[in-house]
N, C-alpha and C positions, 0 to 999 in steps of 0.2 A: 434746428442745427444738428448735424448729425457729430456724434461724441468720437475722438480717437480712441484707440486702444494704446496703450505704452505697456511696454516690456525689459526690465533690466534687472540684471543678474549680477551673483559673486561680489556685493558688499565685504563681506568678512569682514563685519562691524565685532570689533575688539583685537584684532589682525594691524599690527605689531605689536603694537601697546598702546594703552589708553591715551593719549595726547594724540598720536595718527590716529585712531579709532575717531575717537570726539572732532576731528577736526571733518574727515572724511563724512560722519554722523553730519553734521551741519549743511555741508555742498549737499549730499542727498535729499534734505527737506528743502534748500534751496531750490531744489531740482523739481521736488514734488509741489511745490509753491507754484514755481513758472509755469507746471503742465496742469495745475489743479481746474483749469477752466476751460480747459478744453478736453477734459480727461472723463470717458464715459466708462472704461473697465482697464486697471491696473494688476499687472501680470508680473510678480518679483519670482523668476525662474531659478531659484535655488542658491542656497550660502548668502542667504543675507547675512546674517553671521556667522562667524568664524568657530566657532561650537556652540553649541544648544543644545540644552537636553532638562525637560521638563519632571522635574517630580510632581506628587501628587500637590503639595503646599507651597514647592520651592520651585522658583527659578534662575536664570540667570541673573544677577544684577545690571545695572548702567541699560543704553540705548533706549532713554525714555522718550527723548526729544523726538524718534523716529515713530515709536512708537503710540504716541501722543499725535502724531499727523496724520500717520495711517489711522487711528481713532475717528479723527474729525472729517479725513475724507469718506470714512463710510457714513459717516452719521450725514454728508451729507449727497448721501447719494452714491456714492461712486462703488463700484463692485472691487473688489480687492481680494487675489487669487493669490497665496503662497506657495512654490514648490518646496518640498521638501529636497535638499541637496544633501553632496555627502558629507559636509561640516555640519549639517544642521538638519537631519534625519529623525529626531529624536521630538517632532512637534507632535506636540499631542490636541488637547482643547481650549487652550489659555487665549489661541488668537483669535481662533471664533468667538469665543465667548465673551474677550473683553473686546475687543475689534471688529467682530462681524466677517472675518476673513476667513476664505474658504481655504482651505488647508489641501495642496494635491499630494497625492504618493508618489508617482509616478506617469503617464503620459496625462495631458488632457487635451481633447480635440475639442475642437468647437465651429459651429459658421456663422460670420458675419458678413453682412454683406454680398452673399452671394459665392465669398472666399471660403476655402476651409483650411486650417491651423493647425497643427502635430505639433503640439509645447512637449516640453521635457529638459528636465536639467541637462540629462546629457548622461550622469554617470551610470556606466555599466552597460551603457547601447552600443551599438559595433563590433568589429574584430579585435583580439586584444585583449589586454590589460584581465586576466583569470584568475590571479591573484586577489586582485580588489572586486572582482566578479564574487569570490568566494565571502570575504570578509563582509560585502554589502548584505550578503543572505545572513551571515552570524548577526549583525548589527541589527535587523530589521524584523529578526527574531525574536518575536514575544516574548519568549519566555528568557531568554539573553536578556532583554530591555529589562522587562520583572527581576530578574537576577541583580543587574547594576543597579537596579532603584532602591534595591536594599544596602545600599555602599551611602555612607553620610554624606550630604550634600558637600561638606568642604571637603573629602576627599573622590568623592567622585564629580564634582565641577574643575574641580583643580586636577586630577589626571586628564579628563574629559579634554581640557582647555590646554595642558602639555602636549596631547597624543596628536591635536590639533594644529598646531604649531610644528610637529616634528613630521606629519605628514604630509603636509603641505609639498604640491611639486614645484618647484623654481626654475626647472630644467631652460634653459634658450630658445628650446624648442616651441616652448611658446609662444614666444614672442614672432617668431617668423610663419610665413604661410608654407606646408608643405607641399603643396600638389593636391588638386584635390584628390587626386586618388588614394592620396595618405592623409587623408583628412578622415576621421573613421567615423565622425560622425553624418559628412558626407554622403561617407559611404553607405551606410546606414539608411540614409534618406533613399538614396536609389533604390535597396532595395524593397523598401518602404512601396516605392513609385511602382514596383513590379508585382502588388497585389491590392491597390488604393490610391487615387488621385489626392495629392494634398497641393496646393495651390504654394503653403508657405510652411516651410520647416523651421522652428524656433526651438532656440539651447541656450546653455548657458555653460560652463563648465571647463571648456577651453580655454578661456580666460584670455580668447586672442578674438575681437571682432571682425567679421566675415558675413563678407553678403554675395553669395557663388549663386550662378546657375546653373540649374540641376538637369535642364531641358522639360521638355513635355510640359510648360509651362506651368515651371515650378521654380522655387525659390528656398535657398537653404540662407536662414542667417544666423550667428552667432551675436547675442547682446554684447559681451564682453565680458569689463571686470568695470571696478571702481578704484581699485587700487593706482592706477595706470592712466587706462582710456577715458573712465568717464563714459562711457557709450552704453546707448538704448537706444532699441527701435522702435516706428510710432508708424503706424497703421492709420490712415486721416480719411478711411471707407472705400480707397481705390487702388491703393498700393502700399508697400511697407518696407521704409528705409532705413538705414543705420544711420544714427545720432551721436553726436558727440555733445556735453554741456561744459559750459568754461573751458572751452579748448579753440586754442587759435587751427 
């Protein structure tokens, strides 16, 4: 029996506050319960949480119940790929090591089935946004990173978890589709297409679910959020659709 692939994005587990956090927390292993049996490699495309940032001894508290499943789904086979998003940039070895999960930076390609895959959170790809272009390279900066590790955990989890909260986009603009020509991660993808065939373009980051076509027998889709949608895509070896779970 050949295994799905699933992919979903922008949890922002601790995103508002713990009661939404813990509630949200629960539908997702709900979620990873329904898909665990038919589930051969799982792809969380960035911001599973809402901020993250690993010291050497410390880490964030709470989101164990996720954490805990994602455990038991490696131990029992299943391949479990994290991206690093831009709430939660700061992973270092805690998931591989206690979880067995591979940990991405930034793009990862892959082929199965004969398809090939362009994953990536999203942020910082496209026209656009120079501003966060900039502050992604300060943040992702070793020696910045080294810098903040030296700040005591309750004052640098507690700014970390403020900064997080205050950056956040809420804009409307989210919520609606613009065109794809103003869709920048779209855009993106085209011109991706103008130097490498990819079959299926996956993101996450937009926070608004999308499944466009790209032509030249390609496919851009956006996971979504979990705040909202509920949606993941699921790849069943021949194709790869947008999902929605407890949603009418």
């Amino acid at each position: 029996m050949t295994k799905n692939l699933y992919f979903a994005s922008d949890f922002h587990l601790g995103s508002p506050n713990h009661k939404e956090s813990r509630l949200r927390e629960d539908k997702i292993v709900r979620w990873l319960n329904t898909i665990e049996p038919t589930c051969g490699e799982l792809f969380l495309v960035g911001d599973v949480f809402d901020f993250w940032y690993e010291y050497k001894m410390v880490i964030p508290k709470g989101f164990i119940r996720l954490q805990g499943k994602l455990a038991a789904m490696n131990d029992a086979g299943i391949k479990i790929y994290m991206f690093k998003g831009n709430h939660d940039m700061w992973m270092n070895e805690y998931f591989t090591a206690e979880m067995g999960i591979q940990i991405v930076s930034d793009e990862l390609i892959i082929e199965r089935n004969g398809k090939k895959f362009y994953i990536h959170h999203g942020d910082g790809l496209g026209p656009g946004d120079s501003k966060y272009k900039v502050l992604r390279k300060v943040f992702r900066n070793p020696i910045c990173q080294w810098l903040f590790s030296l700040v005591p955990p309750t004052i640098g989890l507690g700014f970390g978890n403020w900064w997080s909260g205050h950056s956040r986009h809420t804009s409307k603009s989210d919520e609606r589709f613009m065109g794809i020509e103003n869709e920048w991660l779209a855009v993106y993808s085209k011109q991706q297409l103008q130097h490498q065939h990819f079959d299926y373009f996956i993101y996450g980051h937009r926070h608004l679910p999308l499944e466009l076509d790209l032509g030249r027998g390609s496919k851009y889709i956006n996971a979504g959020e979990w705040l909202q949608h509920s949606s993941y895509a699921e790849f069943d070896g021949n194709d790869l659709s947008l999902k929605y779970f407890e949603k009418d």
